[in-house]
N, CA, C and O atoms as CSV, one atom per row, in Angstrom:
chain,resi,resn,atom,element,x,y,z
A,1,UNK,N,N,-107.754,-2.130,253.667
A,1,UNK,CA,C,-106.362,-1.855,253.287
A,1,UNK,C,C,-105.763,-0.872,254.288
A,1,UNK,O,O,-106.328,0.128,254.731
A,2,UNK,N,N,-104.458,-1.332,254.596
A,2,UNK,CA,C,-103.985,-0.249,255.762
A,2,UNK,C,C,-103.327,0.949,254.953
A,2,UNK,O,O,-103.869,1.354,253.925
A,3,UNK,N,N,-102.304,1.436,255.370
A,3,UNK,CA,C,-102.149,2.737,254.913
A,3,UNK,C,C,-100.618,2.624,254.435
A,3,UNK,O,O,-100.052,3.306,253.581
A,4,UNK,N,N,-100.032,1.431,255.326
A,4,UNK,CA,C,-98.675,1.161,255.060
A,4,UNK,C,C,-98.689,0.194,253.200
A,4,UNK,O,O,-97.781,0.258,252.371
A,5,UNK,N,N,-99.724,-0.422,253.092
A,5,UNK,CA,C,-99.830,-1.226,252.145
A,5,UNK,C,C,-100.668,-0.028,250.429
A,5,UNK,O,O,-100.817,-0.324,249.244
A,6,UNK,N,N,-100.873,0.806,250.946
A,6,UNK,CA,C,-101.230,2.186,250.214
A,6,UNK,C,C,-100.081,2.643,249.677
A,6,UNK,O,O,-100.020,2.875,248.469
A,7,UNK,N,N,-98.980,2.839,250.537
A,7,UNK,CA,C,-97.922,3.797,250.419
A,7,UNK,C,C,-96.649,3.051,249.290
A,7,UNK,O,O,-95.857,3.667,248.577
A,8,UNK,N,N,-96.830,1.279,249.466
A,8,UNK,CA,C,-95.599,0.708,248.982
A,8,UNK,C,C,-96.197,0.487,247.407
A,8,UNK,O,O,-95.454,0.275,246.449
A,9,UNK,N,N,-97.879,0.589,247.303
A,9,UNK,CA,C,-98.215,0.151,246.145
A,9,UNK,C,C,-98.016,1.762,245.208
A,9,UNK,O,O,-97.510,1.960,244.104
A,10,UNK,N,N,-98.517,2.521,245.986
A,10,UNK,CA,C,-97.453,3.681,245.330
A,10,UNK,C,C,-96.205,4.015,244.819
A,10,UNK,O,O,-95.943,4.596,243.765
A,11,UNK,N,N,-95.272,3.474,245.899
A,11,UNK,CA,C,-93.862,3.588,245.044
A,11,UNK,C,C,-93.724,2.852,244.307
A,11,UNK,O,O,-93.169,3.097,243.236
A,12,UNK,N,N,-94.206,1.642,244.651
A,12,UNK,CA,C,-93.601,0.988,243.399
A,12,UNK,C,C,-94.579,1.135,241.711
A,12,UNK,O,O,-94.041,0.694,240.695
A,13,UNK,N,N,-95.891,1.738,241.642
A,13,UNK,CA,C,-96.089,2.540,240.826
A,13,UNK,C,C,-94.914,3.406,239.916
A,13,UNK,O,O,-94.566,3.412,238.735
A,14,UNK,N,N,-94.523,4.112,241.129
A,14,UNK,CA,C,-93.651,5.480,240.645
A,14,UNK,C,C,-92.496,4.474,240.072
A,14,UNK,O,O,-92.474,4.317,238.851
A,15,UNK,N,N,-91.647,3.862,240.781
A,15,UNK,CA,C,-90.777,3.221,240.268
A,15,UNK,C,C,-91.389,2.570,238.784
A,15,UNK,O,O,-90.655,3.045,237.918
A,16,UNK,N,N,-91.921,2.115,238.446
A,16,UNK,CA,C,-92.526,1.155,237.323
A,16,UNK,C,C,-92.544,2.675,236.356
A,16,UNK,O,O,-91.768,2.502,235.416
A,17,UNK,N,N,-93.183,4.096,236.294
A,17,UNK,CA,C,-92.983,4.714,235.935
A,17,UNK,C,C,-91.886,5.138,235.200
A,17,UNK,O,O,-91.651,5.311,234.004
A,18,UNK,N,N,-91.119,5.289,236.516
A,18,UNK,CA,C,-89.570,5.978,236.365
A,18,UNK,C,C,-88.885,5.035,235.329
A,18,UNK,O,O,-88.554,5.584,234.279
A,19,UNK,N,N,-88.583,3.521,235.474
A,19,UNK,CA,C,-87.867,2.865,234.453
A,19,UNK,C,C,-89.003,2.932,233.230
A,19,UNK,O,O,-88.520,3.374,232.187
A,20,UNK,N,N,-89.989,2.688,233.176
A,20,UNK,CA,C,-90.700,2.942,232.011
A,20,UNK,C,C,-90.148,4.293,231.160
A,20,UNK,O,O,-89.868,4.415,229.968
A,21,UNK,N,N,-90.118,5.101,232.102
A,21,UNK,CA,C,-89.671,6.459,230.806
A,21,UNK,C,C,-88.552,6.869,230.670
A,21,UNK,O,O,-88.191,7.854,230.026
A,22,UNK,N,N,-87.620,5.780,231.565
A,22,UNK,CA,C,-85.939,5.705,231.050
A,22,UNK,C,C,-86.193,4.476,229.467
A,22,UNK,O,O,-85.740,4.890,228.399
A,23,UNK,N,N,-86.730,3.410,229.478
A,23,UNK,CA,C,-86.370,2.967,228.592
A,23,UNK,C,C,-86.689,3.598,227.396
A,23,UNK,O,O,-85.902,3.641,226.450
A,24,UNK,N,N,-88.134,4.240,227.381
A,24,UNK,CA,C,-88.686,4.659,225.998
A,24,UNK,C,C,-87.332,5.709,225.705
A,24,UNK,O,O,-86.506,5.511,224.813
A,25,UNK,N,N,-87.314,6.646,226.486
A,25,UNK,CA,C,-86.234,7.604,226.006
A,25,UNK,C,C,-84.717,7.067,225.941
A,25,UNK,O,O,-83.856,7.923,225.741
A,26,UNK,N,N,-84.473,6.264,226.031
A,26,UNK,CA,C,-83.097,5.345,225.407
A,26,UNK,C,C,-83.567,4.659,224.065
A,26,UNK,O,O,-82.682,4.416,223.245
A,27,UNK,N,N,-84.714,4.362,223.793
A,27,UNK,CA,C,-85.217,3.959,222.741
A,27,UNK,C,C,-85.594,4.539,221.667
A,27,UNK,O,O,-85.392,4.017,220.570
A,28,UNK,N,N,-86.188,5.683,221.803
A,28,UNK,CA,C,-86.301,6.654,220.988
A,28,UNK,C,C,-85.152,7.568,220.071
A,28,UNK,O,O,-84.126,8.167,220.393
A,29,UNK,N,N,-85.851,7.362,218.791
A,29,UNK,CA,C,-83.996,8.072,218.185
A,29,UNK,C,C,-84.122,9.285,218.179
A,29,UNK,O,O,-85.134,9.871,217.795
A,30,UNK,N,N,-83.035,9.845,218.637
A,30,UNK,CA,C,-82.285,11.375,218.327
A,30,UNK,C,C,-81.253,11.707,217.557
A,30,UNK,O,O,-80.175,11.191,217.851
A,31,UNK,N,N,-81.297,12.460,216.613
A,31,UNK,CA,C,-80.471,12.758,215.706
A,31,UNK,C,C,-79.893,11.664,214.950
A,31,UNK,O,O,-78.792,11.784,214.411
A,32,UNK,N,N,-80.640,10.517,214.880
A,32,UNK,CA,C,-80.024,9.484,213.988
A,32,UNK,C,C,-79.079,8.432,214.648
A,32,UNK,O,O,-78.497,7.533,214.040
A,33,UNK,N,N,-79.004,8.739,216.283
A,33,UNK,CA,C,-78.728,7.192,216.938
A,33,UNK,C,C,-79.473,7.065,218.294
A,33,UNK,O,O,-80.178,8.041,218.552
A,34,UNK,N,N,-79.467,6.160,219.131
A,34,UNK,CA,C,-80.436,5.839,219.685
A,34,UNK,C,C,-79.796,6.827,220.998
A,34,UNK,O,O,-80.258,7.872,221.457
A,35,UNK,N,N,-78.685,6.137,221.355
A,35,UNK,CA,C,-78.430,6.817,222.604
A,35,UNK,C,C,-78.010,8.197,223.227
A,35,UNK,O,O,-77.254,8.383,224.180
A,36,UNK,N,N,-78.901,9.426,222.212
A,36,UNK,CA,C,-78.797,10.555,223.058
A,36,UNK,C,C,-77.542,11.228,223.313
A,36,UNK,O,O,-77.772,12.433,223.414
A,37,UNK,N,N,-76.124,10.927,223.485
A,37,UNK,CA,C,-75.291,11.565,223.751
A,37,UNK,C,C,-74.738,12.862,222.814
A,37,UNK,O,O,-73.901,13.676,223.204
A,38,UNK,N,N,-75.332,12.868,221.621
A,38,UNK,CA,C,-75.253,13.867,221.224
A,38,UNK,C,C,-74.161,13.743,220.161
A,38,UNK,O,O,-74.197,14.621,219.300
A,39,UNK,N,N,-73.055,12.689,220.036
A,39,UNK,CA,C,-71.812,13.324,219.222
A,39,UNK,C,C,-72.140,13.139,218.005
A,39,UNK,O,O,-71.614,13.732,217.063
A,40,UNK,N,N,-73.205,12.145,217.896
A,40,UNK,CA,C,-73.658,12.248,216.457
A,40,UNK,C,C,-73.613,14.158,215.172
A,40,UNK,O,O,-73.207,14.619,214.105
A,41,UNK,N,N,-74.286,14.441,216.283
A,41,UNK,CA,C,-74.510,16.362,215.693
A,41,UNK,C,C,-73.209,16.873,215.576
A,41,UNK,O,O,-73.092,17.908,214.919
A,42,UNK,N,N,-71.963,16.250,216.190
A,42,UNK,CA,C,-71.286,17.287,216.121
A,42,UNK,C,C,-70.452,17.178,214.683
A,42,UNK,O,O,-70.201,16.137,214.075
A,43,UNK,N,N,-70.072,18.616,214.283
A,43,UNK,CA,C,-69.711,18.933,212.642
A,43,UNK,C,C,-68.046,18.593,212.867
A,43,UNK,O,O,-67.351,19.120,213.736
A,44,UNK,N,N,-67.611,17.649,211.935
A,44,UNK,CA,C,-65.860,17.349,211.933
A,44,UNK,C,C,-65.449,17.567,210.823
A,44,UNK,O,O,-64.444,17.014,210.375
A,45,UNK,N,N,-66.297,18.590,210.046
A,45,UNK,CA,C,-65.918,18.767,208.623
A,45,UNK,C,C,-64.481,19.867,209.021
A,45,UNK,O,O,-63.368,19.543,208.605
A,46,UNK,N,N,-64.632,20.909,209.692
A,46,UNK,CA,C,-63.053,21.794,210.048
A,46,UNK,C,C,-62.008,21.075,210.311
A,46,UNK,O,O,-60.878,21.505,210.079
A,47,UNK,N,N,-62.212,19.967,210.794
A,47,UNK,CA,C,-61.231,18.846,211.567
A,47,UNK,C,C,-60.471,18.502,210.734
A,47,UNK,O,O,-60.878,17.852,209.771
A,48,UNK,N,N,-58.306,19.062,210.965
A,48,UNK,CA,C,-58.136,18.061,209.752
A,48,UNK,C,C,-57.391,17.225,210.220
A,48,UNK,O,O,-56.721,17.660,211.157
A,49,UNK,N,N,-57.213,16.150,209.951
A,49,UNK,CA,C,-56.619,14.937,209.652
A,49,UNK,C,C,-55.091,14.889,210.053
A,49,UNK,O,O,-54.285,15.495,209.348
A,50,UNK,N,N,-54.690,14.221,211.110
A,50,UNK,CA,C,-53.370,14.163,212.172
A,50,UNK,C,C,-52.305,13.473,210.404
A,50,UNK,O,O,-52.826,12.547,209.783
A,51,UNK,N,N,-50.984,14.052,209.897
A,51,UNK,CA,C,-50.543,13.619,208.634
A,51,UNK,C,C,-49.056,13.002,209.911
A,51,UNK,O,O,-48.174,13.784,210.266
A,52,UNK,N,N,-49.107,11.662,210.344
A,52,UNK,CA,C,-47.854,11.324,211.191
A,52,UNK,C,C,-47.357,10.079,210.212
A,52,UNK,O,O,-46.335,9.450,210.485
């Protein structure tokens, strides 16, 4: 095995990695929806209501 054929089976390791632990963590729930952005948590109970 040469050294050039070492190096590509590596990245693309890493790559196979890298999307591997983007999907689990898009998959995984947080706070009760999948995708992480967070607005789920936020409190709108102070929020009142536009009366137009």
């Amino acid at each position: 095995m040469n050294i050039q054929l070492i190096i590509i089976i590596l990245l693309f390791l890493g790559a196979l990695f890298y999307i591997g632990r983007l999907i689990y963590n898009s998959l995984k729930a947080k706070n009760g929806c999948a995708s992480g952005c967070g607005k789920c948590g936020v409190d709108f109970s102070k929020i009142k209501p536009d009366k137009n």
